[in-house]
mmCIF file of the C-alpha atoms, coordinates in Angstrom:
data_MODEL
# 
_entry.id   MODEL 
# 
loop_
_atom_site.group_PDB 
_atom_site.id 
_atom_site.type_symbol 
_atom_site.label_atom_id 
_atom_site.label_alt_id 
_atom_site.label_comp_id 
_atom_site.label_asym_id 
_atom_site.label_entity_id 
_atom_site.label_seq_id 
_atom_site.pdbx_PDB_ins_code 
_atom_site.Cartn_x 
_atom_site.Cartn_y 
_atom_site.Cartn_z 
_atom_site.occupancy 
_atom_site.B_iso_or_equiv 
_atom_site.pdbx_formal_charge 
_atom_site.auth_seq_id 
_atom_site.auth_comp_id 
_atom_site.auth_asym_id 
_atom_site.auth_atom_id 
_atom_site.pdbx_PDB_model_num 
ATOM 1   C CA . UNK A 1 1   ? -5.929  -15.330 -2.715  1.00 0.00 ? 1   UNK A CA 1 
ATOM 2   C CA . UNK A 1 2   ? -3.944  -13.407 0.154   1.00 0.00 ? 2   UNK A CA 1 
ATOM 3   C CA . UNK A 1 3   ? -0.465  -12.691 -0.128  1.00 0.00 ? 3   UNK A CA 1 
ATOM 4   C CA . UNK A 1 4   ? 0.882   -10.940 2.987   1.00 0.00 ? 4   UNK A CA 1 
ATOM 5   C CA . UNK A 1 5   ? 3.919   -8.426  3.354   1.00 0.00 ? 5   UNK A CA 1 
ATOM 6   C CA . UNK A 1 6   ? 5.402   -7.258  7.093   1.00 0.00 ? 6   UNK A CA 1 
ATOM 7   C CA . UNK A 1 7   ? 6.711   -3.516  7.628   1.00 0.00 ? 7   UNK A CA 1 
ATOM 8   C CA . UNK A 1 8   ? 9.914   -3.340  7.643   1.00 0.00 ? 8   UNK A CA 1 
ATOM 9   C CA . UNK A 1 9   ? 11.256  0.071   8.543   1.00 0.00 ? 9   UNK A CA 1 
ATOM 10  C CA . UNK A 1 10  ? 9.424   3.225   8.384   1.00 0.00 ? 10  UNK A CA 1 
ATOM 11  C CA . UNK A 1 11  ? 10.733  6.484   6.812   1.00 0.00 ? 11  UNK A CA 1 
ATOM 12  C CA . UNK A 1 12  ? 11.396  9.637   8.582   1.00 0.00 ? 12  UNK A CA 1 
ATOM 13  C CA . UNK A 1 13  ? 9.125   11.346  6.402   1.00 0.00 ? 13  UNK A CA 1 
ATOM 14  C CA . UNK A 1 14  ? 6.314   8.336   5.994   1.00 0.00 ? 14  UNK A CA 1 
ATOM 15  C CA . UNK A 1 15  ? 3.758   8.955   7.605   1.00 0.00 ? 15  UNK A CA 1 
ATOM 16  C CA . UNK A 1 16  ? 2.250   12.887  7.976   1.00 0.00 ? 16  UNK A CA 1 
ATOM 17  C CA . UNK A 1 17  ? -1.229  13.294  9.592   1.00 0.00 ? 17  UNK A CA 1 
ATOM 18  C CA . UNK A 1 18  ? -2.098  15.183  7.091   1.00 0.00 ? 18  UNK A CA 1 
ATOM 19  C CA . UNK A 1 19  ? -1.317  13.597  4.261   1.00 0.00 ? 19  UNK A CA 1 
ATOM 20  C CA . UNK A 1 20  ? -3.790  10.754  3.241   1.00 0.00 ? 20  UNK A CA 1 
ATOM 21  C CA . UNK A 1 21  ? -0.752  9.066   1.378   1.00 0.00 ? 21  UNK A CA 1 
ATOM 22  C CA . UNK A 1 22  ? 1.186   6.113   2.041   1.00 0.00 ? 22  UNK A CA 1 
ATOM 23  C CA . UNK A 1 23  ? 4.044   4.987   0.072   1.00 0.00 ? 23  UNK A CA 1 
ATOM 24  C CA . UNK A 1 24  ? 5.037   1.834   0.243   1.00 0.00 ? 24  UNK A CA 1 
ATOM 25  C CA . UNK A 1 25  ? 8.654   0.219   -1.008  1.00 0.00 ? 25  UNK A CA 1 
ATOM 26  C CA . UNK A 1 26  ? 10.523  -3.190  -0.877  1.00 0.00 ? 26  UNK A CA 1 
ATOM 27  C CA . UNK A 1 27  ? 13.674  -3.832  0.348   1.00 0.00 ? 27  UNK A CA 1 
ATOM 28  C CA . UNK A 1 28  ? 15.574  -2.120  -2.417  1.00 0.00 ? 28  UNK A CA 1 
ATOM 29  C CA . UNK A 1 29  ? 14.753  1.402   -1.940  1.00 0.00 ? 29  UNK A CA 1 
ATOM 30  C CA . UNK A 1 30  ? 17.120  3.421   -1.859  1.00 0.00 ? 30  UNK A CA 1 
ATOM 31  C CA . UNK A 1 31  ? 17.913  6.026   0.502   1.00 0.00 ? 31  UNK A CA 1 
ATOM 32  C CA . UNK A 1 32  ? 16.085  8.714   -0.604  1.00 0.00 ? 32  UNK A CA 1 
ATOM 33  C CA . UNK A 1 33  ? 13.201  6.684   -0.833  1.00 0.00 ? 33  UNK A CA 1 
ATOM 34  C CA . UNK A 1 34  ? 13.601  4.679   2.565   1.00 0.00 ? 34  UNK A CA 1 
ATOM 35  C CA . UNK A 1 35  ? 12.988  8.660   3.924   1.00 0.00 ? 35  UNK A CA 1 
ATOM 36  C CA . UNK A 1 36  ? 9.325   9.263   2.933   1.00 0.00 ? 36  UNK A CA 1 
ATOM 37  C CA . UNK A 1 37  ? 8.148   5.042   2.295   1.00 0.00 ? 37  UNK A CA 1 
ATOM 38  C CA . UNK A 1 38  ? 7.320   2.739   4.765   1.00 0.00 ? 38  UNK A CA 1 
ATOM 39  C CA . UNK A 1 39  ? 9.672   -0.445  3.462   1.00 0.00 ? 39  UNK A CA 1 
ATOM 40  C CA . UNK A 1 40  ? 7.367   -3.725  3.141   1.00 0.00 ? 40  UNK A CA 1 
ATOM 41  C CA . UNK A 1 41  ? 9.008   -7.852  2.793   1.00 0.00 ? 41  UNK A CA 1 
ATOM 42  C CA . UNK A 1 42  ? 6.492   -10.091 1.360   1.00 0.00 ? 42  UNK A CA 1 
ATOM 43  C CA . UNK A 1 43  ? 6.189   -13.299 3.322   1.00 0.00 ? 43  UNK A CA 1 
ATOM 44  C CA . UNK A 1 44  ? 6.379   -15.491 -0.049  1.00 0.00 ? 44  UNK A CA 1 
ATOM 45  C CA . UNK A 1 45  ? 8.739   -13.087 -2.728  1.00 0.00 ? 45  UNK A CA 1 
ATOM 46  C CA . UNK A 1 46  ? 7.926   -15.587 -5.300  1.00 0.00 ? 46  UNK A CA 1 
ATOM 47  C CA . UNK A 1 47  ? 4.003   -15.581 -4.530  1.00 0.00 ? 47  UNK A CA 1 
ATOM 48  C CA . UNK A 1 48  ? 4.128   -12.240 -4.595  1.00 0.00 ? 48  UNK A CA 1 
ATOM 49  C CA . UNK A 1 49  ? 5.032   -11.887 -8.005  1.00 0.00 ? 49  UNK A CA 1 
ATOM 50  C CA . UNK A 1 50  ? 1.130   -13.149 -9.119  1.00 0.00 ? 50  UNK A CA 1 
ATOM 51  C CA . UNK A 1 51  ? -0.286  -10.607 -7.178  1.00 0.00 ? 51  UNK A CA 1 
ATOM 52  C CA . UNK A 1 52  ? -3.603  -9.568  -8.532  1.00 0.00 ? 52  UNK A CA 1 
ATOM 53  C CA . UNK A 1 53  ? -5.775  -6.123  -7.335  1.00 0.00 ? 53  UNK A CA 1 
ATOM 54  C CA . UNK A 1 54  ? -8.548  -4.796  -8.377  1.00 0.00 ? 54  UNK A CA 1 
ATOM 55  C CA . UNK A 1 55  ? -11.584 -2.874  -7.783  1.00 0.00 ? 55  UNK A CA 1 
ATOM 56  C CA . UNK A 1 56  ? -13.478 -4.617  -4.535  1.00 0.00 ? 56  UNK A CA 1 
ATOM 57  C CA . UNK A 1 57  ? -10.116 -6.679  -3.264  1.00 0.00 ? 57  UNK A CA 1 
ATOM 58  C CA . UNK A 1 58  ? -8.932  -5.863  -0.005  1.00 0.00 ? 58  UNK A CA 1 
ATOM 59  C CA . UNK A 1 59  ? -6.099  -4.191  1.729   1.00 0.00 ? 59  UNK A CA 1 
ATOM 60  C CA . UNK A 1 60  ? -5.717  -4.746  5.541   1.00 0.00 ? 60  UNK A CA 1 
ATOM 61  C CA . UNK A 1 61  ? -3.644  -2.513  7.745   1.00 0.00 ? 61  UNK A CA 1 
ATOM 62  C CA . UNK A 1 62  ? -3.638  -2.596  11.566  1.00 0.00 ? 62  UNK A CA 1 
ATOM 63  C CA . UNK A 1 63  ? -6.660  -5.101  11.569  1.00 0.00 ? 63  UNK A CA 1 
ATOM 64  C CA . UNK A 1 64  ? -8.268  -2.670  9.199   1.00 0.00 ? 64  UNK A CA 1 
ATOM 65  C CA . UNK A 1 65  ? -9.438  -3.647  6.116   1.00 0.00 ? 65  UNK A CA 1 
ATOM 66  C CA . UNK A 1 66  ? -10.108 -1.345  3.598   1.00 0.00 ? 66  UNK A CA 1 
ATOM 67  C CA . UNK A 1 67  ? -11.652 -2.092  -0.077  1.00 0.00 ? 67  UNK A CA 1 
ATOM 68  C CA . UNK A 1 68  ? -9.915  -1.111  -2.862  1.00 0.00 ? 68  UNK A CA 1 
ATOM 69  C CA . UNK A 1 69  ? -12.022 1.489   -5.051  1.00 0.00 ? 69  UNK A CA 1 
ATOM 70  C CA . UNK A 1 70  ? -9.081  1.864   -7.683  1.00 0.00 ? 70  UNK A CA 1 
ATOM 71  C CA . UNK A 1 71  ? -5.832  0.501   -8.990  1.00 0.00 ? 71  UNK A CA 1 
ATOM 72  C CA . UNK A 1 72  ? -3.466  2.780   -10.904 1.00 0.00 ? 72  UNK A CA 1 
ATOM 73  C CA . UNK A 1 73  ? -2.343  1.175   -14.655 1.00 0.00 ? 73  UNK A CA 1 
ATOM 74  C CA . UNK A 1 74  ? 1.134   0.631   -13.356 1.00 0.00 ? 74  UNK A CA 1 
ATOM 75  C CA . UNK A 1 75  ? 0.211   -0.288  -9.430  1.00 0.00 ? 75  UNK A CA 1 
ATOM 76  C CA . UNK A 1 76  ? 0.858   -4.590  -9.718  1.00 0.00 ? 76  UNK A CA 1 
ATOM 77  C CA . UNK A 1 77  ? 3.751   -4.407  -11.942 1.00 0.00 ? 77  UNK A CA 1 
ATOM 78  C CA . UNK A 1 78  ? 5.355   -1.792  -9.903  1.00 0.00 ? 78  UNK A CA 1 
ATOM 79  C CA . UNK A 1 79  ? 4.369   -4.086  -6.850  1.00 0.00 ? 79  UNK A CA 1 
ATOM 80  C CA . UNK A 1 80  ? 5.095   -7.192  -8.263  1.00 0.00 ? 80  UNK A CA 1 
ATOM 81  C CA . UNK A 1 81  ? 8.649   -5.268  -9.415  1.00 0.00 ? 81  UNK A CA 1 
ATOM 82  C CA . UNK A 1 82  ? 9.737   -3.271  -6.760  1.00 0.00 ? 82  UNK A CA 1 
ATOM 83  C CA . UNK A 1 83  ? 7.431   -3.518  -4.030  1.00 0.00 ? 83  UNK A CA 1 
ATOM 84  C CA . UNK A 1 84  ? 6.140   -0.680  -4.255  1.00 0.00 ? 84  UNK A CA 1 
ATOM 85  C CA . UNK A 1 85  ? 2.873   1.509   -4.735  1.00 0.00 ? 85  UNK A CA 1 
ATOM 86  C CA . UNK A 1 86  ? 1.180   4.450   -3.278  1.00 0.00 ? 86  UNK A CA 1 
ATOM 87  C CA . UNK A 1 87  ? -1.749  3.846   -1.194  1.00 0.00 ? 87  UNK A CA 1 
ATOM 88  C CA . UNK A 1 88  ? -4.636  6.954   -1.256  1.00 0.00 ? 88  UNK A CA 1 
ATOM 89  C CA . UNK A 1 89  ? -7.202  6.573   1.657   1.00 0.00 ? 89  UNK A CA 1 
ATOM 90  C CA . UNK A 1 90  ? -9.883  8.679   0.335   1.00 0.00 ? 90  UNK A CA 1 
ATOM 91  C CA . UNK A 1 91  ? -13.687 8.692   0.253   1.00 0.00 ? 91  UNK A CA 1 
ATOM 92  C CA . UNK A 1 92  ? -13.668 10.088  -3.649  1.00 0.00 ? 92  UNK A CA 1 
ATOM 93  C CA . UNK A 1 93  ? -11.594 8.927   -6.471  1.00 0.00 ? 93  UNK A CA 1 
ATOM 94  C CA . UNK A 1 94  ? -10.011 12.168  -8.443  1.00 0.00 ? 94  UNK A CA 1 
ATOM 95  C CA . UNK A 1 95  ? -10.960 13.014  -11.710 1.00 0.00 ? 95  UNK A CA 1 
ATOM 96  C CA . UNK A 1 96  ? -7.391  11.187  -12.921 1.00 0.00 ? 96  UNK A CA 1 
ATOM 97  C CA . UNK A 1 97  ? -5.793  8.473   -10.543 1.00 0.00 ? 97  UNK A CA 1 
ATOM 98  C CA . UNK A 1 98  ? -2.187  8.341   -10.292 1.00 0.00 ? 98  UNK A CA 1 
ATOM 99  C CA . UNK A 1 99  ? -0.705  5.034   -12.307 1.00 0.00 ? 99  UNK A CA 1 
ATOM 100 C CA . UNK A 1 100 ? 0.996   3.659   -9.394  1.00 0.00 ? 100 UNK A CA 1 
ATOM 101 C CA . UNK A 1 101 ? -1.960  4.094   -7.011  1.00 0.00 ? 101 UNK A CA 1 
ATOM 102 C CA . UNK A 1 102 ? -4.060  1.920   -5.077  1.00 0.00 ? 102 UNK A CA 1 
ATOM 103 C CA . UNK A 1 103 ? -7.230  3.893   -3.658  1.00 0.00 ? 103 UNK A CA 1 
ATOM 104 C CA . UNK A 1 104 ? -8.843  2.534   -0.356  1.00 0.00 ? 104 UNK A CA 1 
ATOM 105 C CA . UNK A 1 105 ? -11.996 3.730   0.447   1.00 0.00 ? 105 UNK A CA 1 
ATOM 106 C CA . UNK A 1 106 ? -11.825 5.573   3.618   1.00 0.00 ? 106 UNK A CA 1 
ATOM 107 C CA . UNK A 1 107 ? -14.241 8.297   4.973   1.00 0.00 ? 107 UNK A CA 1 
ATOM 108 C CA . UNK A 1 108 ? -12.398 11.551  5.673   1.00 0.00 ? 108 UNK A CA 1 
ATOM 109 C CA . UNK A 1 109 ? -13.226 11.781  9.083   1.00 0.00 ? 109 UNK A CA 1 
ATOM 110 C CA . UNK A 1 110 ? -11.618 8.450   9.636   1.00 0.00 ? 110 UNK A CA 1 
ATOM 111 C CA . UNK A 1 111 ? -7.760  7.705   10.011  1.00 0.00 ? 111 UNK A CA 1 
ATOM 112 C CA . UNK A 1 112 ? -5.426  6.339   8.531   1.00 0.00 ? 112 UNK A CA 1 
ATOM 113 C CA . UNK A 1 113 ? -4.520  3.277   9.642   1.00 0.00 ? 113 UNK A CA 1 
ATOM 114 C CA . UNK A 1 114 ? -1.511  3.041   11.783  1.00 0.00 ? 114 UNK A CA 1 
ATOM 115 C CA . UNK A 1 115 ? 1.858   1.677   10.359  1.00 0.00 ? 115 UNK A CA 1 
ATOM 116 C CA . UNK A 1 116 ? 4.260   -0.081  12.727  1.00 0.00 ? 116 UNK A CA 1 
ATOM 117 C CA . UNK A 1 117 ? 7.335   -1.692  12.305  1.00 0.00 ? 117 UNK A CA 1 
ATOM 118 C CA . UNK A 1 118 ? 6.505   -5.752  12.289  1.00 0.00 ? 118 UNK A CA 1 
ATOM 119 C CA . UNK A 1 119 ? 2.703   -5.351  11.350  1.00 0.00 ? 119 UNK A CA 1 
ATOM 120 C CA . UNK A 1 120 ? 1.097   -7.131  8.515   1.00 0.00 ? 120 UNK A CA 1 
ATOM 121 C CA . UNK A 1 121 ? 0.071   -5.377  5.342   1.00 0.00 ? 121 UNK A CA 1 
ATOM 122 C CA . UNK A 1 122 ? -2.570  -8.364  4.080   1.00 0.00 ? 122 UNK A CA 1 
ATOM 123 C CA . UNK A 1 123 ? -3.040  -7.946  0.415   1.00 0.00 ? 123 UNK A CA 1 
ATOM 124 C CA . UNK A 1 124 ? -6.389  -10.331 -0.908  1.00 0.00 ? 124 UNK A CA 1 
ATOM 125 C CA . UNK A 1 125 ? -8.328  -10.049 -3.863  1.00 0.00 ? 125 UNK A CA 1 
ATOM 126 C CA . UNK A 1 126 ? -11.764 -11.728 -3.646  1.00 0.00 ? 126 UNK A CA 1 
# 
């Protein structure tokens, strides 16, 4: 199943090149928020709230797809909820994953995918 979201505004303080992070909101961020997330729509609101992720599903970002080595306890019902969860590119899982995480395997070398305003976030578990 694939349920697809487009970006809808990107924060001020989003995206770092340092940072391996990614937070992603839905429409009902707040201000605060809408500062350091990139704000996502779901195509289908009502399909999205079945979403399912786990470990081997796929996330695609700028015709990358990256497979999921983790999900966080509270990642789908805070995505399902509010649109929102973190996503960690990162080649090794630490020793205790954030709840609201999503990890995408990701070497370090490698980087992060770009975020643009009107891309496709493709969410698909296998």
């Amino acid at each position: 199943m694939k349920w697809i979201s487009t970006i809808k505004e990107i924060g001020t303080s989003a995206i770092s090149e340092k940072d391996r992070t990614v937070i992603l909101f839905g429409q009902t961020a707040n201000d605060e928020l809408r500062k350091v997330s990139v704000i996502q729509e779901f195509d289908d609101e009502e399909a999205a709230q079945g979403i399912v992720l786990k470990k081997g599903d796929t996330i695609t970002i700028d015709g990358q797809t990256l497979i999921i080595s983790a999900v966080g306890s509270m990642a789908i019902s805070n995505l399902r909820a509010l649109g929102h969860v973190s996503l960690f590119f990162a080649d090794k899982l630490p020793k205790k994953p954030m709840s609201n995480a999503v990890y995408l395997e990701l070497d370090g070398k490698d980087p992060v995918p770009t975020f643009r305003i009107d891309d496709e976030i493709v969410y698909e578990h296998l």
